[in-house]
C-alpha positions in Angstrom: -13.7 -26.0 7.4 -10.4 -26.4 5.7 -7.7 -29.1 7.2 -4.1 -29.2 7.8 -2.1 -32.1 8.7 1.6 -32.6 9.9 4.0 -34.2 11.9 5.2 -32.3 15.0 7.0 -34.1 18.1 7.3 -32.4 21.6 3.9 -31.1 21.7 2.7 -29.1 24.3 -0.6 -26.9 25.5 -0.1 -23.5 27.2 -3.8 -21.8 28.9 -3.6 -18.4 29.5 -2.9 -18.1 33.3 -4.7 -14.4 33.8 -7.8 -15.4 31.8 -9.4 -18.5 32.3 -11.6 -20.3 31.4 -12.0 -18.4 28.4 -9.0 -17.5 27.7 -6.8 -18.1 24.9 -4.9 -21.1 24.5 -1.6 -21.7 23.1 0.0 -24.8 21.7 3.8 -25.2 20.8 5.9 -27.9 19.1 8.6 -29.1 16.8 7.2 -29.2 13.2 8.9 -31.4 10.5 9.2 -28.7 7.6 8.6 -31.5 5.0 5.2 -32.5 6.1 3.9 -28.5 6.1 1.6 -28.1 3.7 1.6 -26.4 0.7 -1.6 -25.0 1.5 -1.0 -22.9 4.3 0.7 -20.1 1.5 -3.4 -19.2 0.7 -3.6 -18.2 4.8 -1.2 -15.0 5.2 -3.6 -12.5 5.3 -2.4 -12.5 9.1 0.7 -11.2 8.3 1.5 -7.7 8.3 3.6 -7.5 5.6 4.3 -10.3 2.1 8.5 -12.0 2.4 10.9 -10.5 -0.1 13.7 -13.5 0.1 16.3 -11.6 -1.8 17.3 -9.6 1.6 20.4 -10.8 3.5 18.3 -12.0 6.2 16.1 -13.6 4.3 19.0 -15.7 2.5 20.3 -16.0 5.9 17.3 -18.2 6.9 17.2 -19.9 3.6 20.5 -20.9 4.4 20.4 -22.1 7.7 17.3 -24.0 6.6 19.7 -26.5 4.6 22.9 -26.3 6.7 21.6 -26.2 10.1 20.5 -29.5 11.8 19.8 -27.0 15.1 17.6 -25.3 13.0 14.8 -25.5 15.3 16.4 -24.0 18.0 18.2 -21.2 15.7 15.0 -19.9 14.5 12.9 -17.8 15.6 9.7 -20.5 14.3 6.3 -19.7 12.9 3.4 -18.3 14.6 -0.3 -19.0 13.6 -3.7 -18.4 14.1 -6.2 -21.2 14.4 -9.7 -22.1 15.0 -8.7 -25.5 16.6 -5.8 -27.9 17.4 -5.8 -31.6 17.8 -2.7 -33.7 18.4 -2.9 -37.5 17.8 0.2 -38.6 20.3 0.0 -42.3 19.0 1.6 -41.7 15.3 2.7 -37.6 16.4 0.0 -36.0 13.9 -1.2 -32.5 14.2 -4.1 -31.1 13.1 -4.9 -27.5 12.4 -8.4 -25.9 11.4 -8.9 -22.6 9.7 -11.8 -20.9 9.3 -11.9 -16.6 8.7 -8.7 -15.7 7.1 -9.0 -12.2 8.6 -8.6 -14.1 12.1 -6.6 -17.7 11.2 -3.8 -17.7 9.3 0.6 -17.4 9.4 1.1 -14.1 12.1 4.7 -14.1 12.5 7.5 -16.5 10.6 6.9 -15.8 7.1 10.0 -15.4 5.7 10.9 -19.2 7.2 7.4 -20.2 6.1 8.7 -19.1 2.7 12.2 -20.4 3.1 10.6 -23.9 4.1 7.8 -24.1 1.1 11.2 -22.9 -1.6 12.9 -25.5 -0.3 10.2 -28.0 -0.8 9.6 -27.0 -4.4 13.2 -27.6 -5.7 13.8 -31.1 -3.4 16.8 -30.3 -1.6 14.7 -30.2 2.0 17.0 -32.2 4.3 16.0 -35.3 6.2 14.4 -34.5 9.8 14.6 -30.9 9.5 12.6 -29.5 12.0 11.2 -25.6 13.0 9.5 -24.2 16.1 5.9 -23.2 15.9 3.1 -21.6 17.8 -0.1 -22.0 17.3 -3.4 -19.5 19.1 -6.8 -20.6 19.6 -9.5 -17.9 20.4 -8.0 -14.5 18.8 -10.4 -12.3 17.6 -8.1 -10.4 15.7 -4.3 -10.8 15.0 -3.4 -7.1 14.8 -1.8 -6.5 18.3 -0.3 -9.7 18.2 1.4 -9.6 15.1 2.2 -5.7 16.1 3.9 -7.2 18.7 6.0 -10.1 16.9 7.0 -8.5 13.8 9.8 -6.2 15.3 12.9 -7.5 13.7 11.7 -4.9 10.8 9.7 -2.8 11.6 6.0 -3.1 10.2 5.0 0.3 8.4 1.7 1.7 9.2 0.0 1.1 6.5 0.6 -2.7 6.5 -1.4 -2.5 10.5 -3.7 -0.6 9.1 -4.3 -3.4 6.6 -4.7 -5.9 9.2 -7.6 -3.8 10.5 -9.0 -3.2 7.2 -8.9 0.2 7.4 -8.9 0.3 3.4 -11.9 -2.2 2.7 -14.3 1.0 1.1 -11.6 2.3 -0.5 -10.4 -1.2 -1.7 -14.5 -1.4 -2.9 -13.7 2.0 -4.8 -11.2 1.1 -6.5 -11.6 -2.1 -7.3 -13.4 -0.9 -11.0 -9.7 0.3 -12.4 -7.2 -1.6 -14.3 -4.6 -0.7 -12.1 -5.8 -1.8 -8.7 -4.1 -5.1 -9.2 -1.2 -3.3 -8.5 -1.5 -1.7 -5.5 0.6 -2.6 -2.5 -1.7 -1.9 0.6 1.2 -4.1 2.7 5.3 -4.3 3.1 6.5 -5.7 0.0 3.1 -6.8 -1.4 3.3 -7.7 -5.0 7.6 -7.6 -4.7 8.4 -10.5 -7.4 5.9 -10.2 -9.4 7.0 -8.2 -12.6 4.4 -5.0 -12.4 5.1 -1.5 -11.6 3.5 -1.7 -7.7 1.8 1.3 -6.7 1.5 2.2 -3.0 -1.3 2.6 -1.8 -0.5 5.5 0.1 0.4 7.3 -3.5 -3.5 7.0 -4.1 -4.8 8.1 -0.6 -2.3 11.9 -0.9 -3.5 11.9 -4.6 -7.1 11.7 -3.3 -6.2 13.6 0.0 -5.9 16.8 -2.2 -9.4 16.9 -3.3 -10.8 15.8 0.2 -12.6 19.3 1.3 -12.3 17.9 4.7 -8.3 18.0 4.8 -8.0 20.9 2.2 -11.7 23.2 2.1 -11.4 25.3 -0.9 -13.4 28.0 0.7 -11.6 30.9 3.2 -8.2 32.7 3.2 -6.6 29.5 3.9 -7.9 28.3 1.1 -6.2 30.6 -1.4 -3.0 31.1 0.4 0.0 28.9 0.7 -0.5 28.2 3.9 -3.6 25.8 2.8 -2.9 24.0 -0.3 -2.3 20.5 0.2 1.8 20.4 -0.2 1.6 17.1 2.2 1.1 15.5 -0.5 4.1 15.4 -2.2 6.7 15.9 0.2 5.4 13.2 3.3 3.3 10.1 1.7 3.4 8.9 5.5 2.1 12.0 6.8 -0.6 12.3 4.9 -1.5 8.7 5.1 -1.6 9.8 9.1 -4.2 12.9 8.0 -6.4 10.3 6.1 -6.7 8.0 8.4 -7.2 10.9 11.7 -10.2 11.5 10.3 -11.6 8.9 12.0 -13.1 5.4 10.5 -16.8 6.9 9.9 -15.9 10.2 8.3 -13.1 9.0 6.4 -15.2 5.7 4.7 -18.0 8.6 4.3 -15.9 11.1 2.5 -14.7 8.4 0.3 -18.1 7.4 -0.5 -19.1 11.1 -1.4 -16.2 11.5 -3.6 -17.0 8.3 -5.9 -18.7 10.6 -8.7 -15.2 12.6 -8.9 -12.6 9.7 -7.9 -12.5 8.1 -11.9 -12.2 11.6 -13.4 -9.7 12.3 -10.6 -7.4 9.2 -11.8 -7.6 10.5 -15.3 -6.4 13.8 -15.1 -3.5 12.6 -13.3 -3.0 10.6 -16.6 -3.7 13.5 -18.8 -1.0 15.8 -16.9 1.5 12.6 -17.0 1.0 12.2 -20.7 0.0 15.8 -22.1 2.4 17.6 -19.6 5.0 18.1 -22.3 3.5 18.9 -25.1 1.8 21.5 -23.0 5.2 22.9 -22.6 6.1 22.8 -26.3 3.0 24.9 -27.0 4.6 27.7 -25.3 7.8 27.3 -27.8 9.8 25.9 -24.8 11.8 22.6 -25.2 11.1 20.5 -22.7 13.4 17.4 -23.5 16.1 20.0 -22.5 15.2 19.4 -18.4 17.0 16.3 -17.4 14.4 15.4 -15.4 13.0 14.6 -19.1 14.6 11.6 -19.5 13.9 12.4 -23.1 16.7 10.1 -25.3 16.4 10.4 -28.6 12.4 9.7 -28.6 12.9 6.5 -27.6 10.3 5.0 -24.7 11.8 6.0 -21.3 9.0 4.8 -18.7 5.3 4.8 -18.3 2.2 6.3 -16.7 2.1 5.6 -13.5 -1.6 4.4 -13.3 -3.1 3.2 -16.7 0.8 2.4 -17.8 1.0 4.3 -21.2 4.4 4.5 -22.9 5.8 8.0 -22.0 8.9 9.7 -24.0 9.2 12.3 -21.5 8.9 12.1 -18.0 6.9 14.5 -15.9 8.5 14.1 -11.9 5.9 14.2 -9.0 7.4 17.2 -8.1 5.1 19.0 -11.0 2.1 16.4 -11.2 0.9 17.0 -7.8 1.2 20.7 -7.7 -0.7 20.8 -11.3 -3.2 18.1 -10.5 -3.6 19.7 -6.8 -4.8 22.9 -8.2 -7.9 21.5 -10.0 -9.5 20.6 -6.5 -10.5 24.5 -7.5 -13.0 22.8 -9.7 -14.7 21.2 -6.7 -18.1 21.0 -5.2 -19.9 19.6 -2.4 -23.2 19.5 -2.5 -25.0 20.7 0.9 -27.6 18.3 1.4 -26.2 15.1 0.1 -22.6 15.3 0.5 -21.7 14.2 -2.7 -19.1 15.8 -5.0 -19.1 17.1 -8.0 -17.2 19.3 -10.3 -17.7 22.8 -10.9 -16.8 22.8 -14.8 -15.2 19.9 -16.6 -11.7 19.4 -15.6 -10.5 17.6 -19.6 -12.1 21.1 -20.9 -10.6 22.9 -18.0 -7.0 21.4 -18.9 -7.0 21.5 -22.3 -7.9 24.9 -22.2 -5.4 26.1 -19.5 -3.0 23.4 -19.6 -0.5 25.8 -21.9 -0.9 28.6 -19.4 0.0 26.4 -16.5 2.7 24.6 -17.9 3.8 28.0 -18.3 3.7 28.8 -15.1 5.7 26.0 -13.6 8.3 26.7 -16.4 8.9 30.3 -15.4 9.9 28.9 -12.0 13.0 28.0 -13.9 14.0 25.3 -11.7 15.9 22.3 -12.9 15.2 20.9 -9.5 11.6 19.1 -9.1 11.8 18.4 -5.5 11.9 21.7 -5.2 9.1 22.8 -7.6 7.3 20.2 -5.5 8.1 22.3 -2.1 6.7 25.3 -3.5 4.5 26.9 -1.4 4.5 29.6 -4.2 4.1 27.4 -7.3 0.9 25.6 -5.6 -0.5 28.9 -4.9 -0.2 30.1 -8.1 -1.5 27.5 -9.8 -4.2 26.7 -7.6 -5.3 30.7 -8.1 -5.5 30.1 -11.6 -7.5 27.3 -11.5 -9.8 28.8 -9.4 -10.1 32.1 -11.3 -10.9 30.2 -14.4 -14.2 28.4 -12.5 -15.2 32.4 -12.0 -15.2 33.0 -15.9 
């Protein structure tokens, strides 16, 4: 069970009064920032949300770190998990133990957690420079906790829904492709590292299209504008909302059934990224003209989004989603089983109808994509022709 060991003075222990003898207990102190251990970076799984320190408040604390000797009573401190606590009055040593890093681990205080460990690194710590912190024996889990302490910005639902591991299958699912590395499933995951950080809510509307649970393919609805899955693009928060109000079970199960389709899924979105364009051209339009092109001169002016291929034109969201929405036309669950699978093959689907509905976003004559995006019309249309296609 791992170990940690620093100085703290003014220790104290604080029972819960409503629930004893079991309930939890907290302890509280003055830690000296230059005795905190490295270490204790590897346990902030318990914290809603990674530190970006190039905000004003997070200079702010950086800051006051160095220039403050009232530091302690300035900041707001650090707020752990822990599986035990011993204090050693004689020679004021405390001892921490760790033990699940889903439970035990940095809750609140990162950014001054961060602050402290930065200022370690480059040596310019001051002398007797201590921070508040609070340390909780006997939680079971740190979500309403750290709900409750992170409030000076507000955590986003998808980093709580982290903290409950709402994603584990779909973390399972993904973790085969190349790009899952970078995918932020909390606030400002992956934030200095140098990658192009994919939220994870981008994945769950791109795989919320195809979900026949959210978006059935069979009925009127199902043809008309009404039903096709425009969520998707216009409210990544909404539809992150629809994913996860399908409940734990169902959700994990869909997810599960949707495996044989997911890859081919994640592909096609490539394809449209990439091939998009010259689908376009094929009609003897010029799509470098749309300054939503980006197009300069041939030159490389971005990449895919998920596999990170070096684009010359770039196709907006506001036309992938609508054109990789409409081939959940190609889907099929089967009865018994659950499982899905595709009607015809979607690469020989595209390649053979790509031109025609390239076409048909062109004729929308929009230089606008957040509007081609909104269009109840132009997912209608190309969902229909999808569809029709599958009835050939």
């Amino acid at each position: 069970m791992p170990k940690f060991t620093m100085h703290a003075r003014e220790f104290k222990t604080m029972r819960d009064p409503n629930r004893k003898p079991d309930g939890h207990t907290k302890y509280i102190c003055y830690l000296d920032t230059a005795t905190i251990p490295q270490e204790l970076q590897n346990w902030s799984k318990t914290n809603p949300r990674d530190q970006k320190m190039t905000t004003d408040a997070a200079r702010a604390i950086g800051t006051s770190l160095l220039e403050n000797d009232d530091f302690h009573e300035l900041n707001r401190g650090l707020l752990f998990s822990v599986e035990s606590v011993k204090y050693d009055n004689r020679d004021e040593t405390l001892t921490i133990e760790m033990l699940n890093d889903d439970i035990h681990g940095n809750i609140d205080g990162g950014h001054t957690l961060r602050a402290i460990f930065d200022a370690q690194k480059r040596g310019n710590l001051p002398e007797s420079r201590y921070v508040f912190a609070e340390f909780f024996v006997g939680l079971t889990s740190p979500v309403e906790l750290a709900a409750a302490r992170n409030t000076s910005v507000a955590v986003d639902l998808k980093s709580q829904e982290e903290l409950k591991r709402s994603f584990d299958v779909l973390k399972e699912i993904l973790r085969p492709f190349p790009f899952e590395k970078r995918i932020a499933y909390r606030m400002n995951q992956h934030y200095d590292e140098k990658i192009q950080i994919i939220d994870i809510r981008e994945i769950i509307t791109i795989l919320n299209m195809f979900n026949q649970n959210l978006y059935p393919i069979l009925g009127q609805q199902g043809l008309s504008g009404e039903g096709q899955p425009i969520q998707s693009y216009t409210g990544k928060e909404v539809s992150l909302k629809r994913f996860l109000n399908q409940g734990k079970e169902t959700r994990e199960n869909i997810l599960k059934n949707m495996q044989p389709v997911i890859g081919d899924i994640f592909r096609l979105w490539e394809a449209v990224e990439r091939e998009f364009p010259q689908k376009v051209k094929n009609n003897k339009r010029q799509y470098g003209v749309k300054k939503y092109s980006k197009y300069n001169d041939n030159e490389v002016v971005g990449q895919s989004m998920l596999y990170q291929a070096d684009l010359r034109y770039l196709v907006p969201k506001g036309i992938l989603y609508p054109v990789v929405g409409a081939f959940r036309a190609l889907i099929q669950v089967d009865e018994s089983a659950g499982l899905y699978s595709w009607k015809k093959e979607p690469f020989v689907v595209w390649d053979e109808l790509g031109d025609h509905l390239a076409q048909i976003v062109w004729d929308e004559k929009e230089e606008n994509p957040e509007y081609l995006g909104k269009s109840r019309n132009l997912w209608s249309n190309l969902f229909k022709e999808v569809l029709l296609y599958t009835l050939v």
